[in-house]
C-alpha positions, -999 to +999 in steps of 0.1 A: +393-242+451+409-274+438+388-298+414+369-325+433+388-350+409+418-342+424+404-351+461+394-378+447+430-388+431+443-384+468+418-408+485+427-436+457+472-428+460+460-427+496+443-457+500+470-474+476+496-460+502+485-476+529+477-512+512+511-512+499+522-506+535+511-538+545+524-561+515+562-553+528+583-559+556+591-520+567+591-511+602+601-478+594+591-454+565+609-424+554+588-388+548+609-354+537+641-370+551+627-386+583+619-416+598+592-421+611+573-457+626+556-472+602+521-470+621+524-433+621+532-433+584+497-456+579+477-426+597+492-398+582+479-413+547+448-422+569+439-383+574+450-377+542+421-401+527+395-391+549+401-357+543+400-359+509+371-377+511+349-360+530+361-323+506+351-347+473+319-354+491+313-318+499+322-303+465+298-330+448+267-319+474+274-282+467+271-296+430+245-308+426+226-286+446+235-260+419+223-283+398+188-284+412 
């Protein structure tokens, strides 16, 4: 199971992702080799964040019920 610090690295590169996104002029975006519409690139990151966000928040409500 990977450290809830690291989901929560992904929501913030994430989240950086898709605000830099916006501050150019791209219409395209290129992932492994391909291009891909820019829109779709936004979304991808978009799951990425959510999911990572919803595992952090997870991992810290199994924690501190241990806790308890």
């Amino acid at each position: 199971m990977r450290n809830k610090n690291w989901d929560l690295a992904f929501v913030i590169i994430g989240i950086l992702n898709i605000a830099f996104s916006f501050a150019g002029n791209n219409t395209i975006e290129v992932i492994f080799g391909f291009e891909i519409n820019i829109w779709t690139y936004r979304t991808i990151w978009g799951f990425i964040v959510i999911g990572s966000f919803l595992s952090y928040r997870k991992k810290k409500k199994l924690e501190l019920e241990a806790n308890d």
